[in-house]
C-alpha positions as CSV (number, residue, x, y, z in Angstrom):
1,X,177.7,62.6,122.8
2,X,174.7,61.9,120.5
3,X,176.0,60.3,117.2
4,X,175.5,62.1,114.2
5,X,176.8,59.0,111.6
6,X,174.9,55.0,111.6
7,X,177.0,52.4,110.2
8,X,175.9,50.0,107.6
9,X,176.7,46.1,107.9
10,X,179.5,46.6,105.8
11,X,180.8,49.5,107.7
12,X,180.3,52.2,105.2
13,X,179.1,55.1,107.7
14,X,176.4,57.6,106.4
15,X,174.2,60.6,107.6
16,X,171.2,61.9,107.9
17,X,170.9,65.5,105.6
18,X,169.4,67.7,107.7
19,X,172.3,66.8,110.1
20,X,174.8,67.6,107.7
21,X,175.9,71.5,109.4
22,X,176.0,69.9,113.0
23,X,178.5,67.0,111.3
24,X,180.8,69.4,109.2
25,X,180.6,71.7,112.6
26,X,182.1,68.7,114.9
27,X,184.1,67.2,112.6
28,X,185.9,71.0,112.6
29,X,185.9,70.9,116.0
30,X,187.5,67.6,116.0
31,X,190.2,68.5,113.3
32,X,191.0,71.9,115.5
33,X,191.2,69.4,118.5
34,X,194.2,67.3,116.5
35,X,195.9,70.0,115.6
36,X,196.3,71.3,118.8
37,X,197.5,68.2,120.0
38,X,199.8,68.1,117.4
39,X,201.5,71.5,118.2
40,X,201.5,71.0,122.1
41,X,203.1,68.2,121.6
42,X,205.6,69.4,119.5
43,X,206.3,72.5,121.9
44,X,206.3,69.7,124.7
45,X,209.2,67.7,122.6
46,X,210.9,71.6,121.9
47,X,210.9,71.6,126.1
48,X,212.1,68.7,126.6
49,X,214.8,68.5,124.8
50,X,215.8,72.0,126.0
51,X,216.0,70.8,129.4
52,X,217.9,67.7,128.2
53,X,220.6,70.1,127.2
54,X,220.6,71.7,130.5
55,X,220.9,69.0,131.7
56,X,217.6,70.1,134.2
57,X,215.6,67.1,133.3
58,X,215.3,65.1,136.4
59,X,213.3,65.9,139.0
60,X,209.6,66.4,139.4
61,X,209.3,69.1,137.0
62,X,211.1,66.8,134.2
63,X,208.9,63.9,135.3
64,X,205.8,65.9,134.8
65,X,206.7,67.2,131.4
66,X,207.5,63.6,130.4
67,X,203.8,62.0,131.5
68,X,202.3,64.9,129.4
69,X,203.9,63.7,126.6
70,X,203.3,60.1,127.1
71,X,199.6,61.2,127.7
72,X,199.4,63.5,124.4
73,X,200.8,61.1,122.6
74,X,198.4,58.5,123.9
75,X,196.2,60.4,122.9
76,X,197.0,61.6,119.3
77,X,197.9,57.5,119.1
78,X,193.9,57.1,119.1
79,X,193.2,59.3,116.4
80,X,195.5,57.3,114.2
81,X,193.6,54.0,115.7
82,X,190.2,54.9,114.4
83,X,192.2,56.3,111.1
84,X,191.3,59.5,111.7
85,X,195.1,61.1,110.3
C-alpha cells in the first residue's frame, strides 16, 4: 500500500494536498472496514450465545464460530492499538 501521510520527528502526521481525495477516500474505506467488523462481530457474539443456550456449542461447528471471534476481535484489537477508535 503506498502511504498517503509522512510523519514528522515529533510524530505529528501530515499530507500532501493534492492527495487529499485519495486520503479522505481510504480513510472511508477504512472507517467502512471497522464498522463491519464491529457488526460481524456483534452477530458472531448474537450466535454464539444462541447456541450456548441450546446448548449446541461444542463441536466443530462451535469451535469454528469461536476462532472467528477470537480472530475478529484480534483484529478490531489493532485498530484500537494504532488509536484508530
Amino acid at each position: 500500500m503506498k502511504r498517503l501521510t509522512s510523519r514528522a520527528e515529533d510524530g505529528s502526521a501530515s499530507i500532501d494536498p493534492a492527495l487529499y481525495d485519495e486520503a479522505i477516500r481510504r480513510l472511508a474505506a477504512y472507517e467502512d472496514m471497522h464498522d463491519d467488523l464491529e457488526a460481524r462481530l456483534a452477530d458472531l457474539t448474537e450466535k454464539l450465545e444462541q447456541r450456548k443456550a441450546d446448548g449446541t456449542l461444542k463441536g466443530a461447528a462451535g469451535n469454528q464460530l469461536l476462532a472467528q471471534k477470537v480472530a475478529l476481535k484480534t483484529t478490531i484489537g489493532m485498530f484500537d492499538i494504532y488509536g484508530i477508535e
